[in-house]
C-alpha positions in Angstrom: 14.1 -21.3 86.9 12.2 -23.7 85.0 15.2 -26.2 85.0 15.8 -26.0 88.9 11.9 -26.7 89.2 12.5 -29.8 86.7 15.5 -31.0 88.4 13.7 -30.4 92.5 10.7 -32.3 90.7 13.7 -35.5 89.7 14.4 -35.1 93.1 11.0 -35.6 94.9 10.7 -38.5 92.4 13.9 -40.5 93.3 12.7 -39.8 97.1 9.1 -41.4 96.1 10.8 -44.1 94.8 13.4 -44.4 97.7 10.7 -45.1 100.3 8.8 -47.3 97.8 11.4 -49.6 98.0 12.0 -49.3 101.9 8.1 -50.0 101.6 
C-alpha cells in the first residue's frame, strides 16, 4: 500500500511538472 501511495505521489509530481512546463 505504501508503494502504490509512493508511486500515485510520482505521478502527481510528473503532472506538476507537466503543466509547469505548458506554463
Amino acid at each position: 500500500f505504501r508503494a502504490q501511495h509512493r508511486g500515485v505521489r510520482n505521478v502527481n509530481f510528473f503532472l506538476f511538472r507537466l503543466t509547469k512546463l505548458y506554463a
